[in-house]
C-alpha positions, 0 to 999 in steps of 0.5 A, a space after each residue: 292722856 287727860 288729867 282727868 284719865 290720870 286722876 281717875 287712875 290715881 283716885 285724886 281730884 284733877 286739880 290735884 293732877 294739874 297742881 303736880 304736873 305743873 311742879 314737875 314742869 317747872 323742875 324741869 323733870 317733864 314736859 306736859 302739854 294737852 294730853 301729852 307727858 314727855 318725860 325730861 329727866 327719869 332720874 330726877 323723877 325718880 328722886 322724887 316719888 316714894 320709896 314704893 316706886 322702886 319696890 313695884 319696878 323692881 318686881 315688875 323686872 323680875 315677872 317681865 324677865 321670867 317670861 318667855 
């Protein structure tokens, strides 16, 4: 996955995706390499995004569980 693939999901400028993928490096909460996000710490990750995240995770649980 490209920064530029990122930004363009997010609607932010790549510099911006840069900038913020380089923090979350340096707290230890991934691992970011040339088109490769490894995910060190979910909790922590989680700790630091908006309350909107557990809003859409906890929705996306309750569809993907009424499937059949």
């Amino acid at each position: 996955m490209t920064q530029e693939l990122i930004a363009n999901m997010l609607g932010v400028r790549r510099e911006g995706v840069t900038e913020s993928a380089g923090k979350l490096q340096k707290a230890g909460l991934i691992e970011y390499r040339r088109g490769h996000i490894t995910v060190l710490d979910r909790p922590g990750l989680e700790a630091r995004v908006c309350e909107c995240y557990g809003v859409v995770k906890r929705e996306y649980d309750r569809l993907l569980v009424r499937l059949p």
